[in-house]
N, C-alpha and C positions, 0 to 999 in steps of 0.2 A: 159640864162634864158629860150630862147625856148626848146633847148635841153635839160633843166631839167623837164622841165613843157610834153613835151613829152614823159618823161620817168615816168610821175606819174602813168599813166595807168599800169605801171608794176607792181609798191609797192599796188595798192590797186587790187590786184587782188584775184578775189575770193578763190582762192588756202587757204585749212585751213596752218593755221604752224605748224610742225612735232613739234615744240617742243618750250618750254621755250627760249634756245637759240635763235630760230629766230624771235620769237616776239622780244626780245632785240636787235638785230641786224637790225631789221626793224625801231622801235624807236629810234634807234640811226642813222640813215640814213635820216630818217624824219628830226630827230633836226636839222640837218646840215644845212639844206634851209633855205630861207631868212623867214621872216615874214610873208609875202604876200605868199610865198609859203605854209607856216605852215599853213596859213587859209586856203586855197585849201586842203591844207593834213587834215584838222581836221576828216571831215566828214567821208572820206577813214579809218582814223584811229580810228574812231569809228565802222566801219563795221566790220573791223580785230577786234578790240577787241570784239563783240559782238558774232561773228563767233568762237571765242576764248574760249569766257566763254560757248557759246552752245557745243561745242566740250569736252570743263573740265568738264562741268554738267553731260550729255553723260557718260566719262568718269567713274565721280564717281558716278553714278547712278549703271554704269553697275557692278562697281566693289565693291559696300557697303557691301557685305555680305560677303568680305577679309577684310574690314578695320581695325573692330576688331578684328581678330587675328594679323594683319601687328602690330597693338600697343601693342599687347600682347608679342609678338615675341622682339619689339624692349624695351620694358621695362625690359622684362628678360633676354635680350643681354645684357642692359646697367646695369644692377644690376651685371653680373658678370663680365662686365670690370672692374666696378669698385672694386668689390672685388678683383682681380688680382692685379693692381692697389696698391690697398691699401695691399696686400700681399708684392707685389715689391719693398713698400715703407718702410715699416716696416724692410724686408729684407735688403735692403739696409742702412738704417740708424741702425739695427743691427750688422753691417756686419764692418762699420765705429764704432760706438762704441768699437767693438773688436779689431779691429787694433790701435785705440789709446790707449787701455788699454791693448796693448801687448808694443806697444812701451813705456808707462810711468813704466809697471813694468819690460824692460829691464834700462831702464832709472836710474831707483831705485836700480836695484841689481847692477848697473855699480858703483852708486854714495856710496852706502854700502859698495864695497870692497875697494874704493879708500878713503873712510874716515878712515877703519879699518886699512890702512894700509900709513897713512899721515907718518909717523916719517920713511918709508925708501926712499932713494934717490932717485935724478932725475933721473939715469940712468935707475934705474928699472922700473918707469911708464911703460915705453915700455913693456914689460915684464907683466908688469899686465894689461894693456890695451889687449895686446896680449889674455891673460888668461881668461880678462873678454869676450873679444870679442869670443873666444874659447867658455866660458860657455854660451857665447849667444846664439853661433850656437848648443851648445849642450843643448838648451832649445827647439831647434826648432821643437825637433819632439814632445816633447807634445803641443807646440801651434799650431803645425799642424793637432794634435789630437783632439782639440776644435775647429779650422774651420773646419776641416772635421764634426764635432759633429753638428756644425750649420749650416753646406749645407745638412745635412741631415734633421734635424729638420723642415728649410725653405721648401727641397724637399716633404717632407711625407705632410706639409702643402700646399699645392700650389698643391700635386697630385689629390686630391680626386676632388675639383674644374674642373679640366681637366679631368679627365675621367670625372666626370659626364655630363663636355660640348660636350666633342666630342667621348663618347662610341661608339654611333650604328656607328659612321664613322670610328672603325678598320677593317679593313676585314678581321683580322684572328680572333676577336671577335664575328664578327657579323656573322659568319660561324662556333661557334661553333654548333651551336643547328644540325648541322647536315640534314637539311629538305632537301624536294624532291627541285631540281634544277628549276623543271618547276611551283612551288608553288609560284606563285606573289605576295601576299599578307602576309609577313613575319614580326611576334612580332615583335617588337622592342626590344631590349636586358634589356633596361631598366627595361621595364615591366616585363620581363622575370624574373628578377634577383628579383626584385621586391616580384613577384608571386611565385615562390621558396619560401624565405623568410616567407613568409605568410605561406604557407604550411607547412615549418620546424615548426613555431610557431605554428602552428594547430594541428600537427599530434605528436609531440613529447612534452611532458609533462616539460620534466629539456632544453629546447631548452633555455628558457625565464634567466634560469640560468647559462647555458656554457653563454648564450652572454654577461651577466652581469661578467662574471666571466673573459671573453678575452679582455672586455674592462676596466675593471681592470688592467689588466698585463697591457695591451697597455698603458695606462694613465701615470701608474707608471715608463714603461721605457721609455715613450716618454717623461714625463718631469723628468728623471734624464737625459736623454741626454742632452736636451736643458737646465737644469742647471749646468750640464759640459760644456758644451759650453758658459754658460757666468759666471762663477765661476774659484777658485782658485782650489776649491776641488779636491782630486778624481773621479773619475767614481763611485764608491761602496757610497762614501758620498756623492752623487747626486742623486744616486736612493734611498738613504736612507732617504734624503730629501724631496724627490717626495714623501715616502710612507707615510712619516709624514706629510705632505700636501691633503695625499689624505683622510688619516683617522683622521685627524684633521684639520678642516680648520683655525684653529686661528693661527698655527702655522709661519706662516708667515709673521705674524708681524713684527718680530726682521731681515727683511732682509734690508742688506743697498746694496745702485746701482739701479739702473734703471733696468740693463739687470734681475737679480734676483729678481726684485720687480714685474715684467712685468713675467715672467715665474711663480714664487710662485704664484701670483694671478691665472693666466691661471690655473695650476694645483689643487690649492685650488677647484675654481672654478667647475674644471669638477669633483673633490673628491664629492663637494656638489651632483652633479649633480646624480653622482652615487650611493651617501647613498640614497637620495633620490628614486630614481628606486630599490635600494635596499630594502627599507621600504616599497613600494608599492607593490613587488613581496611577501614579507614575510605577510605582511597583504590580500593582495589577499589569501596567500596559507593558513591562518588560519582561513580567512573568509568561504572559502568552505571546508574545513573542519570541522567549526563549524555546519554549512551549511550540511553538508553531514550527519553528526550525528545528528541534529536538525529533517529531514527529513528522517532517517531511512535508511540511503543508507549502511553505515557499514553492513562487516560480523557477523552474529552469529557462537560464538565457542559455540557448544555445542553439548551433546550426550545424548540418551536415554530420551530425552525431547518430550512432545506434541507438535505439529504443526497445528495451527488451517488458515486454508484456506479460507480467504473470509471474509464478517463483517454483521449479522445481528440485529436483533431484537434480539435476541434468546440466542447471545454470551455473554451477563450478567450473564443467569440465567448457561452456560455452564462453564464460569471460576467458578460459586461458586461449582458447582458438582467439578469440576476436584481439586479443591482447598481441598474439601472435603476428598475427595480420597485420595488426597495424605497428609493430615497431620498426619495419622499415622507412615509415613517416614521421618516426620519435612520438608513436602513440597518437590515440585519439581518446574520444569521450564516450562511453556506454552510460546510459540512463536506464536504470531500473525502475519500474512502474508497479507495486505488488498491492496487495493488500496486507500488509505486514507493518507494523510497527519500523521506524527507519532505524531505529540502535540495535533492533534484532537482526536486521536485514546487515548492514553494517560489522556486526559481530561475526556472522555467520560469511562473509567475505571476507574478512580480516585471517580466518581462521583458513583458509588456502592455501595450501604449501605449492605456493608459484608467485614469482615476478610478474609486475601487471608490464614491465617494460616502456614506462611513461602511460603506460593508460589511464583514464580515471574514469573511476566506475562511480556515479553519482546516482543513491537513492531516495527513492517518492515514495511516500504512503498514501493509498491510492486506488480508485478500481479502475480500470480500464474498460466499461462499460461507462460510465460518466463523461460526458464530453469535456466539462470543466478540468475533470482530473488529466483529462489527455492534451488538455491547450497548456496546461502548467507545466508539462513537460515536456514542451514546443514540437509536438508530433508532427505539425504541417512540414517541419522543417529538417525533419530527422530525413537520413537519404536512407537507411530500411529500418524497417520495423519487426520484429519478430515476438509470436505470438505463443508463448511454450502450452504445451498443453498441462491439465492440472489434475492431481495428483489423485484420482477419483473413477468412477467410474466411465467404462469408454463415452458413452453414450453422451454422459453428464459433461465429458471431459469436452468433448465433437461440441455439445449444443452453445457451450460458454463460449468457445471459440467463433464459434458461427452468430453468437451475439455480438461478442468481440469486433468482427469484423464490420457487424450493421452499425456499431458505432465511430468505426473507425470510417465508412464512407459517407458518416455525416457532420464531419470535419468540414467545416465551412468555406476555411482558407484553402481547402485544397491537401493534400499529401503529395510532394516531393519524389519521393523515395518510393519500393515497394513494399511487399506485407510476405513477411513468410511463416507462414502457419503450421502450426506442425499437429498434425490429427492422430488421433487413436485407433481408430477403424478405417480403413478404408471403401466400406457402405456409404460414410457421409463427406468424401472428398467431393463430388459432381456437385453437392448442394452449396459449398462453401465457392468453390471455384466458379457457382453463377451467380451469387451474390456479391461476390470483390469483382470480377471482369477480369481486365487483363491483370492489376496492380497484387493479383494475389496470385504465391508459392508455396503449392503444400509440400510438406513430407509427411508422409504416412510411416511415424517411428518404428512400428510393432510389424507392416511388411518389408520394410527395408529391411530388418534383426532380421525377418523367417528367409526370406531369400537368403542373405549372406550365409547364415547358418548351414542351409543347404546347402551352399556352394561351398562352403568351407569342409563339409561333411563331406563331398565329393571331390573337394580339390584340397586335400590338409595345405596348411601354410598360407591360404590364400588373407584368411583374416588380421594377420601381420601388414601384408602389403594392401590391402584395404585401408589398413591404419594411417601408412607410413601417405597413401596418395589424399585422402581427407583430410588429416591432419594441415596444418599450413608452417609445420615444422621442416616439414621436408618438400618436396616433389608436390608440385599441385597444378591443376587445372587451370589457365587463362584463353582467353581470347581475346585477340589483336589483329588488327587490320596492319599488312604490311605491301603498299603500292607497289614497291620494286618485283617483288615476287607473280606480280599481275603477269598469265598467258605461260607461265609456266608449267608442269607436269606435276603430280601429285607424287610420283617416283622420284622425282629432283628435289621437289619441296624437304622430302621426307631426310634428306638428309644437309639438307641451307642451314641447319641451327646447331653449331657448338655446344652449346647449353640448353639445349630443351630439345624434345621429342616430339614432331606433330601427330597427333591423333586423329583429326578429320578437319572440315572444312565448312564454314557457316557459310551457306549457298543464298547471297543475298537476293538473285533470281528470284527464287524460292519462298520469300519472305523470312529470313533470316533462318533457317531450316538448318539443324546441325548434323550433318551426313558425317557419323562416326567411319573410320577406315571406309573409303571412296576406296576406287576403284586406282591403277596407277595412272591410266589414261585421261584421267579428267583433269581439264586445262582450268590453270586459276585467274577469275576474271576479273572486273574490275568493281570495287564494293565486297568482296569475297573476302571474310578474315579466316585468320589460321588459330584452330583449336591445339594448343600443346601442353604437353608436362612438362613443368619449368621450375627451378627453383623458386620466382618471385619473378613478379609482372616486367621488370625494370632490369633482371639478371641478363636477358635474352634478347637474342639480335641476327638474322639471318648474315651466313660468311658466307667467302666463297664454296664451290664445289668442291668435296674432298676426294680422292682418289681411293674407287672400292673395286677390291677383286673378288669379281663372283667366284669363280671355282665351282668345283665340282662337289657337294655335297649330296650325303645317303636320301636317297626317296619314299620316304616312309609317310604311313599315312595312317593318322590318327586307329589306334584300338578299337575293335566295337563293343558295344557295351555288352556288359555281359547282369543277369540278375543279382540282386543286391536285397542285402536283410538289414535293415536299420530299426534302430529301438528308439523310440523318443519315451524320455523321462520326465515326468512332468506335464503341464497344461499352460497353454497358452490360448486368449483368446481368439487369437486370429491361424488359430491351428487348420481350419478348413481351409484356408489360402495357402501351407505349406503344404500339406497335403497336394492341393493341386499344381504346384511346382514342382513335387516330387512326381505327380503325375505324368509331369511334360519333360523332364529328365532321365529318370527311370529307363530301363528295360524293360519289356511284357517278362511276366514272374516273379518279380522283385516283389518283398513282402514286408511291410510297415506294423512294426510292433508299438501298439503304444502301453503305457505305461503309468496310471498314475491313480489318485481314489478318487477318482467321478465312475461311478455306479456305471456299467456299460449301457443302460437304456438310456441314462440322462446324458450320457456321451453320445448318443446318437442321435439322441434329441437336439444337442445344441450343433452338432455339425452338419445335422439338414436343417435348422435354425440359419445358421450359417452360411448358406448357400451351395452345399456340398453335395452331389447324386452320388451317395455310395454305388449304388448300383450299375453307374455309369465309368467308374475306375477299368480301365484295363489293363494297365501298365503295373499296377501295384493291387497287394492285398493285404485289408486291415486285419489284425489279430490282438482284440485286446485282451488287457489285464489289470487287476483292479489288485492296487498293493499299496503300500508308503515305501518311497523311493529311499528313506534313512531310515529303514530297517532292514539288518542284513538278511533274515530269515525270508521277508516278501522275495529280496534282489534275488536271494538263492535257488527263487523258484523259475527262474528266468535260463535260458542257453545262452545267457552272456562269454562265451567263448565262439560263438560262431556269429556272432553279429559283424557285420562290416563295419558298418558306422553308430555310434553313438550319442543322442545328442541330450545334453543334458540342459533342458529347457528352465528359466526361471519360474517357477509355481506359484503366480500372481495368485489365486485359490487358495492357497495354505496359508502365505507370510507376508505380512502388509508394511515389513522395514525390505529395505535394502539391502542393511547389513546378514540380517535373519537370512533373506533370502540367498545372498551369498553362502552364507555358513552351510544352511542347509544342500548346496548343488557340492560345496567341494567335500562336505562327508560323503551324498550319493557316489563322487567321482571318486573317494579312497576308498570304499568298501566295496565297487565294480571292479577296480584295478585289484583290490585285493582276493577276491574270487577266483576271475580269472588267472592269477599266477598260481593259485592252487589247482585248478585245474590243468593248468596247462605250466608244472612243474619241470618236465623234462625236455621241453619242444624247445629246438633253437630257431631263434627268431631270424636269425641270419640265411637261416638256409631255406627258408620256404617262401614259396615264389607269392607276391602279393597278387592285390588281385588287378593291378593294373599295368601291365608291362614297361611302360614310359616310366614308372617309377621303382623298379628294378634294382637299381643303382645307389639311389637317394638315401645318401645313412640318416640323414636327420630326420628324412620321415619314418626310419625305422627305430628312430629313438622315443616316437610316441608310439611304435607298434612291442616296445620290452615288453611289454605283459603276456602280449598274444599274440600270435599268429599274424595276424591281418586287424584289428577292431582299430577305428579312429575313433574316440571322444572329442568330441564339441563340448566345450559347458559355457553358458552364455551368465557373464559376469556383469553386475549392476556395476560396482563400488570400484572404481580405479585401484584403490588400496589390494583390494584382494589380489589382483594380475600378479603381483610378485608371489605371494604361496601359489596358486599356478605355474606359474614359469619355472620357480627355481623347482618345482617336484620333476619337470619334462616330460609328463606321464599324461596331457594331455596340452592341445589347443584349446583356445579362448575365444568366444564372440565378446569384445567389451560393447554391450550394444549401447548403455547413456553416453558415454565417450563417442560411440559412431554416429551417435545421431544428432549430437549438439555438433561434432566437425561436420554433418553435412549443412544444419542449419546455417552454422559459420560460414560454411564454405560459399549457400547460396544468398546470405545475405549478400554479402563484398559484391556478387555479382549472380544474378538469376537468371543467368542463361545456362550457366550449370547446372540446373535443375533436369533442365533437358538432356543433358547427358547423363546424370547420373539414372534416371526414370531408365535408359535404356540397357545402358552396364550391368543393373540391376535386372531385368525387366527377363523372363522366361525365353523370349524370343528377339532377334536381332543381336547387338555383340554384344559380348560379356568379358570379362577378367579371366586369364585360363593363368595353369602352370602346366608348360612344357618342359618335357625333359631332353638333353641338350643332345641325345642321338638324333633326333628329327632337325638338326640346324649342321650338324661337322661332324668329323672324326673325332676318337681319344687324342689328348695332347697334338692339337693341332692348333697353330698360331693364325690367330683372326684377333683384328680390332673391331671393336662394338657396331662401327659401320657397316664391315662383313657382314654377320651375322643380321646386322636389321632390312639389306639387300636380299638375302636368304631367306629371311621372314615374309617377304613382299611376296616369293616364286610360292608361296603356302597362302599370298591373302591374307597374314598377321601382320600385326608392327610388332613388334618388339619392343619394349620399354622397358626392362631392366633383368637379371639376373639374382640369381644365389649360388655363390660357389659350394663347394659340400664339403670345403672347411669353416664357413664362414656362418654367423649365428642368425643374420636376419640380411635379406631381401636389399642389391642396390637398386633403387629406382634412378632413369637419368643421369647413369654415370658421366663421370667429368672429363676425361682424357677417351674422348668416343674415338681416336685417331692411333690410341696405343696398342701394339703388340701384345696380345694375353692366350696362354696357355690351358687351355680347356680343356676338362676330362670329363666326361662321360658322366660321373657324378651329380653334375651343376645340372641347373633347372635355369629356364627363360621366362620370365612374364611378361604373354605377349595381350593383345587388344584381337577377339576373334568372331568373326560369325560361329553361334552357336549352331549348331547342329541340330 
């Protein structure tokens, strides 16, 4: 007892224990001693165990942030023992099923021949035991055919498991990827094989298909095997099996056994599995294809078709032009290229209150910067292209264009056809016209509006017959070569066409040069075509010489200009270029009121921005005023009774719809009109002399002067819809400028040689558009046919191209019976083609 009581001091010694083991080995040492020694040991064996648990805590303190994976690790160790396991067992208990049912069907053929053959003698058994056991062994090689069949089947099943446990541990695997030697940080194969996969899926389209397609075969031959291996069948009637199983899964109902009931199902099974993926593959591929064609992504097959570039305001009023155009051909094809969804695009056409007349308008979603998107909508082969400008600012709107266009001359195949662009500013026309070459036609929208505007401000009624010759509804521009007419007089010419009006002459000398109103003298040579106003390209045909009698008519000569007050409302960015149109029109004196809420410094900031020398005006003087145009108290502050002209400009600066902006010019134009009839309550309108004498006469220009005295209103309308509450009030004219500027883009797509004539019709200097008044052509009530009168126009240097009676509500261009008797009074106006002044 002493000698163990001396030896306690060893067992409780502070020493931790390395390990589980020696705790137990320690407790077990302990237990051995008496009782009274056990109480002695209690306290010691409390110290170990406490030093114990301080040491495990320690332990798992220091290691908790492995612990979770240690569990993860062993959970998915033990999921694939036991699937091996449970492979092994299945195997096996397959393996013994086979062998019993080798031995019961040798069993069976041994007992088959030995019944067929009970009536010969004893001696013979032997003999047939022999035979049988002969055909036993000559059984052996096909049941060795079917274990073999199902050590294969087990092996293909039991492989994939294994490699997936222990891939990255081959080394002639895990060396394929080839890397640098000294690169320590090496994918794991897994991932690898993985991350392949994914990419064949990504970058190859039919990839989703060959795999559906390999595991097909596989399925098929993997369970005809394994149903030759537990079957009587053939090899051929086991995959024929398998495929019946795979493309029908009912089919396996009618199987009897275990081994084939256990196989059909497995095969059944992955059949389903496969229709399955099979149905999702074919509904994915007809979803994005519906999908692709929903959204516009399809090619367009086509040729010789319009190609329209971009999506404005503006492309309503331009499919019914182009629609127009072509129904004399039973319609053509316009291709829309937007960036727009194609069912929105589509909705927003549908919703047109107009007949396409056989047209069809086909849209792409799309940019027109991408060359892929421009091959899809067969651009090489479209005969024009037009480029709308978009809905934004100028500058913004000019640079997309001028993108536009660098992509359009990197068309590979070439362009066909040419490009007509239509610009915001005209600062950045020269930059785009040297980047296309010849293939490119601008319009510059916002100068074309401010000229017309002006002239319409100076000449009421003029923006009607602008309409009516742009338009391809009525009266429009061609050019045609016609031989017989060769070495003829431009005085003769002027009257060889029943149905159209020549207006000048493409001088192919010249390099195709289009000399508006020539001279009478100039002889027409050979190559030389004839520019006319004609109904349609195919209406028109030179006749004989009609018989015209000059006569003697009044010699009068144009009015001079006298000073002029105009009031502009509103803000436009290209107001410094009307302005200097008004410059080169104008009178010296005449004084330009503007009118709108830009701050006068930033107003004059942006019009020498602009390119504008105030200080170099001589003709006109600026006088501004800073108000909102739809407020009557600002208008009130205004001498709106003494204004000649008034123009009531669209205020891009204020209102960013259309509609708004409409709303707001025709309230400015009822509470201007309503003003002035207050002021000017007693004054008859009839009796005070206007201020231009040729227009004296003219009641229907006095029926926009009911308010006042003398004042014309312009108001320049966005929304085609709004023209009717204009019209039907008659209290002012209209510029529809989106309608004028998609009929000119129309007009110069079909053919862009018009271009050139319109630049000059327009254009400050050279001829323009007039309204004569019909004392400068005859007498009151004096009978002339249309021919007179356009002989009469020649002794002045005009053509003549249509009339307005002053009972009549709008403007004939190109009347039809030019050879008939008409009664003419004083009243009527002429629209002739004139050098301006």
């Amino acid at each position: 007892m002493k000698s163990l009581r001396k030896q306690a001091p060893v067992i409780t010694s502070p020493v931790r224990p390395s390990s589980r083991n020696d705790l137990a080995s320690i407790r077990s040492s302990s237990s051995s001693l008496n009782p009274s020694d056990a109480k002695m040991e209690k306290g010691d064996r409390k110290n170990v165990g406490d030093q114990a648990s301080v040491s495990a805590n320690s332990t798992s303190s220091g290691s908790g942030v492995g612990k979770s994976s240690r569990v993860k690790v062993t959970r998915s160790s033990l999921m694939f023992n036991l699937l091996v396991v449970l492979c092994v067992v299945l195997a096996s208990y397959a393996i013994s099923l086979r062998n019993e049912v080798t031995k019961l069907q040798e069993k069976n053929s041994i007992l088959l021949r030995i019944h067929s053959k009970k009536d010969i003698p004893n001696y013979e058994s032997i003999d047939i035991l022999e035979d049988v056991s002969e055909d036993s062994f000559g059984k052996f090689g096909n049941t060795d055919t079917r274990t073999i069949a199902l050590y294969i089947v087990l092996f293909t099943l039991i492989t994939p498991f294994v490699l997936y446990k222990y891939l990255d541990d081959l080394p002639k695997i895990k060396n394929f990827s080839k890397r640098a030697k000294n690169n320590k940080e090496e994918v794991p194969l897994k991932k690898r094989i993985a991350y392949t996969v994914d990419v064949c899926f990504s970058i190859y389209p039919y990839a989703k298909l060959l795999a559906l397609l390999f595991a097909t075969i596989f399925l098929i031959a993997f369970g005809g095997l394994a149903m030759y291996a537990v079957s009587d069948g053939s090899l051929a009637e086991a995959v024929w099996l398998s495929w019946t199983f795979v493309a029908d899964s009912g089919n396996h109902a009618d199987r009897v056994g275990t081994g084939p009931r256990i196989v059909s199902v497995s095969v059944s099974a992955g059949g389903m599995l496969i229709f399955a993926m099979m149905l999702g593959l074919v509904s994915d591929a007809i979803s994005e294809k519906v999908d692709s064609l929903r959204k516009g992504k399809s090619e367009v097959i086509e040729s010789n078709h319009i190609l329209v570039l971009g999506w404005s305001d503006k492309l309503g009023s331009l499919l019914k032009q182009l629609a127009i155009a072509n129904k004399s051909i039973g319609g053509g094809v316009v291709v829309v290229l937007a960036e727009r969804d194609k069912e929105e695009m589509e909705m927003d056409i549908a919703k047109l209150e107009f007949s396409f007349m056989g047209t069809s308008v086909i849209c792409r979603s799309g940019s027109p910067l991408i060359l892929a998107d421009l091959k899809k909508v067969s651009v090489s082969k479209a005969r024009a292209i037009i480029v709308l400008a978009a809905d934004e600012n100028a500058d913004q709107s000019d640079a997309r264009a001028l993108r536009v266009v660098l992509s359009l001359t990197g068309v590979k195949e070439g362009l066909r056809g040419h490009v007509v662009v239509e610009m915001s500013d005209l600062d950045n026309e020269p930059l785009v016209k040297l980047v296309g070459g010849e293939l490119i036609e601008t319009v510059v929208a916002h100068d074309v509006i401010g000229r017309l505007m002006i002239q319409c401000a100076l000449q009421p009624g003029l923006a009607q017959i602008w309409e009516d010759i742009l338009g391809f509804e009525n009266a429009e521009f061609y050019i045609k070569r016609w031989p017989k007419l060769d070495g003829m007089r431009f005085e003769d010419v002027l009257v060889s066409f029943p149905d159209a009006i020549p207006c000048g002459v493409k001088v192919d000398s010249e390099g195709g040069k289009i000399n508006i109103n020539p001279s009478d003298e100039y002889i027409l040579r050979e190559g030389d075509e004839i520019l006319v106003i004609a109904e349609d390209d195919d209406t028109y045909s030179p006749g004989p010489l009609p018989e015209v009698r000059r006569g003697l008519f009044p010699k009068k000569v144009d009015p001079p200009k006298y000073p002029e007050k105009i009031l502009f409302c509103g803000w436009r960015r290209d107001i410094d270029d009307m302005i200097m149109v008004l410059e080169a029109f104008l009178a010296p004196g005449s004084e330009l009121w503007m009118f709108n809420e830009v701050l006068e410094k930033e107003r004059e900031r942006k019009l020498v921005d602009g390119g504008l020398d105030i200080s170099g005006l001589v003709n006109i003087k600026l006088v501004h005023r800073v108000g909102n145009a739809v407020i009557k108290k600002h208008l009130e502050t205004l001498p709106l009774e003494t204004f000649d002209s008034i123009l009531i400009l669209a205020d891009e600066s204020v209102e960013d719809s259309i509609v708004h902006s409409d709303s707001r010019s025709l309230a400015t134009l009822l509470l201007i009109r309503d003003i002035q009839s207050k002021r000017l309550p007693s004054k008859d309108t009839s009796s005070t002399l206007p201020r231009i004498s040729g227009f004296s006469h003219s009641s229907w220009i006095r029926e926009m002067q009911q308010a006042s005295n003398k004042s014309i209103i312009i108001s320049e309308i966005l929304d085609s819809r709004t023209r009717n509450l204009v019209s039907v009030t008659k209290i002012s004219d209209y510029v529809l400028s989106n309608e004028l500027v998609s009929m000119a883009l129309a007009m110069v797509a079909e053919d862009k040689q018009i271009n050139r004539v319109l630049e000059e019709l327009f254009a400050e200097e050279g001829n323009e558009m007039c309204i004569k008044p019909a004392e400068f052509y005859l007498y009151d009530q004096e009978e002339l046919c249309f021919y007179d009168i356009m002989i009469r126009g020649r002794e002045r240097n005009e053509i003549v191209i249509g009339y307005r009676l002053a009972t009549a509500e709008h403007a004939i261009i190109n009347p039809v019976d030019k050879d008939k008797l008409v009664k003419w009074s004083l009243d009527d106006v002429f629209v002739v083609i004139a050098l301006g002044e």
